[in-house]
Residue, then its C-alpha position, 0 to 999 in steps of 0.5 A: x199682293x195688290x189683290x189682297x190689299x184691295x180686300x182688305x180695304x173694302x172690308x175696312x169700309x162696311x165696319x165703319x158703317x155700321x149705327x152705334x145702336x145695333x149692338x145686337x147685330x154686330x155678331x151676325x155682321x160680323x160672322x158674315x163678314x168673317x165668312x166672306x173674308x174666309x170665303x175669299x181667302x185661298x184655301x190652306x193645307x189641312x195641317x202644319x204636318x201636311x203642308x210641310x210635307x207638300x212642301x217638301x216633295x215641292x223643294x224636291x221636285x223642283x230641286x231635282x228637275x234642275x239636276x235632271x235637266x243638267x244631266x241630260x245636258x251632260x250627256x248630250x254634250x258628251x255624246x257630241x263630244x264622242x261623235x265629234x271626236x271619232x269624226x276626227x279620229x276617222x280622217x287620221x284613222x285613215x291618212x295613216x293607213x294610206x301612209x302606212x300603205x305607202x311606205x309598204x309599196x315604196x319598200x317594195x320597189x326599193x327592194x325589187x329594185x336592189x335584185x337587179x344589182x348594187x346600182x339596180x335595174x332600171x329603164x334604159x334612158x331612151x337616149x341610150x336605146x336610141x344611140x344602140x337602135x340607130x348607129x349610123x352605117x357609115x360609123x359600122x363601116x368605117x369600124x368594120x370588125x374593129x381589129x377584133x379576133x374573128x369570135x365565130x364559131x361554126x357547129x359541128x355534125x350538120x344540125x337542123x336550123x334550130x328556129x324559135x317560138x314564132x318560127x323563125x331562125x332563133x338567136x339564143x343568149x345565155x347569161x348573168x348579171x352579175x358576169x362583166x363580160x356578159x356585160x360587155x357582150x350585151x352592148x354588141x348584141x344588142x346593136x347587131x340585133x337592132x339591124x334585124x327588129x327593135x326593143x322596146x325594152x332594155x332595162x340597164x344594169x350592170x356587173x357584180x361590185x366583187x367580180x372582175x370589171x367590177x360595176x361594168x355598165x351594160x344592159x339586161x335582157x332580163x324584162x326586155x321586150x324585142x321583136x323582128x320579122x327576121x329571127x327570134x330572139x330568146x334569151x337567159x339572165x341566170x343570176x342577179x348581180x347580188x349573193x343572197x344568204x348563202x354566198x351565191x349570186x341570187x336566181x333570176x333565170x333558169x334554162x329550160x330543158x331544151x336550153x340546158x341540152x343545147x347549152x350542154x351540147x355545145x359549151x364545152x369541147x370541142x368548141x371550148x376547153x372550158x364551159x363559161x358564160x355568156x353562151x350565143x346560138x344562132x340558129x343552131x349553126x354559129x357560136x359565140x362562146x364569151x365576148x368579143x372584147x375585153x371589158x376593161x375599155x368600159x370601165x368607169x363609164x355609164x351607160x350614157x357614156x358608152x352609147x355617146x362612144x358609138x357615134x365615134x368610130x374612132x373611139x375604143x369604145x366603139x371598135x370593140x362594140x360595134x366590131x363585135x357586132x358586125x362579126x354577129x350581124x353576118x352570122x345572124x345573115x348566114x342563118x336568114x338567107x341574107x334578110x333584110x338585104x339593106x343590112x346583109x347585102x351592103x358594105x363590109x357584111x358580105x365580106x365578113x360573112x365570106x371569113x365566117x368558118x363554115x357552118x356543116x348544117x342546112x339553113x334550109x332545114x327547119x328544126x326545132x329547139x326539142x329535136x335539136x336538144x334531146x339528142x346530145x349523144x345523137x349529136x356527139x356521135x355524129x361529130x366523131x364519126 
């Protein structure tokens, strides 16, 4: 705008110049300055029709571009919206997965657990481990055999020494979890075998909750781990302490077909009048054929507690445990020549040893669990002649 007011003043000024007589040239003049005053004007459309129509497409161009520009705004901000959105998703996405993992596993565990009986099967407290891997001697000399019955049994028709995986004299066990006096037995096995080696392992349990001694506390040797320079240990748990669906008492363990021989063997007459559980072998010479005690004495105790009762030699609880297993420690001597002598050849084992029934076969004759066990008949007729 200042440009054109400044060319329109200048053409004010020439006009005003011009003589009063030179008529005859005021149309030139005037042309010239038309012309120059054209020349500098900007240049107009062609038509009204022309330059509306430039106008127009001018309107709609830069009407449009705003529209496209606030479109493309648009979709960036959603597009960093829905990026935005599965960063936040992804992290979720993935907390609830391992959640979802968690929960899988923890019902896993609770499960497993639930099969080892209506408290579960857990590690033994090393409290308890300790109290059964290291009764003082003087407590298991002053029990002696604790008032109990001689439960010992010597085998009939001179069998071989029946010897374990790694060679030596075998302590088989046959049992349940869920049996209450397999639960008893449990605790006096386990001391007598703690004289010749040690567990590493023995997790607890205890009796079936609808048996007789209902919920006895007691050990599993079902995930136990044990080991001796003396014997070999094997044994059994063939039942948990829970029924499954069809009523009965759900499988843990079965015996193999050399266990099952012996087992048949020699769980019945005449040793027994009535096959049962818990079964013991040693070595093929001696039996053990149900516990040495009754379990009533552990009722309502735990597992604690009972280990707490060995250090009182006075104690029930220890009279029946610890008189059971030194009636087992001397039968385990009888079968290793009297190994280890700091527990064979010391206070009141050689005498219980001496009132042990004589065992007919050989210590000295090396066997195995097959030669022993597929000869049932063999071993029958043996006995009867």
């Amino acid at each position: 705008m200042a440009k054109t007011k400044r060319r329109s003043g200048q053409t004010a000024r020439r006009s005003a110049q011009i003589p009063s007589g030179a008529q005859q040239k005021k149309p030139v003049q005037e042309t010239q300055t038309t012309e120059v005053s054209q020349a500098d004007k900007p240049v107009l459309p062609a038509s009204k029709e022309e330059g509306s129509t430039q106008s127009k497409q001018e309107r709609l161009s830069r009407s449009q571009r705003p529209e496209t520009s606030r479109a493309s705004a648009r979709a960036q901000v959603r597009s960093s919206r829905q990026r935005y959105q599965k960063k936040q998703r992804s992290p979720l996405i993935l907390i609830g997965a391992v959640l979802i993992l968690l929960v899988a596993i923890i019902g896993i565990f609770i499960f497993l657990s639930n099969q080892g009986g209506s408290n579960g099967r857990k590690p033994t407290d090393p409290v308890v481990l300790k109290a059964i891997s290291n009764v003082d001697p003087a407590i298991l000399e002053a029990v002696n055999t604790g008032g109990l019955q001689n439960p010992i049994k010597a085998t009939q028709g001179h069998p071989p020494l029946l010897k374990g995986p790694t060679g030596k004299p075998e302590f088989f066990y046959d049992g349940a979890e869920y049996c209450p006096y397999c639960a008893a037995q449990r605790w006096a096995v386990s001391v007598a075998l703690s004289r010749f080696g040690k567990f590493t392992k023995l997790p607890e349990t205890s009796s079936a909750s609808d048996d007789a001694y209902a919920n006895t506390a007691t050990l599993s040797f079902y995930g136990s781990s044990y080991s001796s320079s003396y014997i070999d240990f094997v044994s059994v748990e063939e039942t948990t302490n829970q029924k499954d669906a069809s009523g009965n008492y759900a499988t843990l363990q079965t015996p193999t077909a050399d266990q099952a021989k012996l087992i048949q063997t020699y769980n019945g007459p005449p040793y027994t009048n009535q096959a049962g559980i818990p079964f013991m072998s040693i070595g093929n010479q001696y039996l053990e054929l149900g516990p040495a005690y009754d379990p009533s004495n552990l009722t309502g105790l735990s597992q604690q507690d009972i280990a707490g009762k060995l250090s009182n030699s006075s104690s029930a609880v220890a009279k029946n445990i610890l008189g059971g297993a030194n009636y087992l420690t001397a039968a385990i001597c009888s079968i290793t020549n009297n190994q280890p002598g700091s527990v064979c050849t010391t206070g009141v084992i050689p005498s219980i040893e001496q009132s042990l029934p004589k065992a007919q076969g050989s210590t000295q004759v090396p066997g195995t669990q097959t030669g022993i066990a597929m000869e049932p008949r063999a071993l029958i007729g043996l006995r009867e002649e």
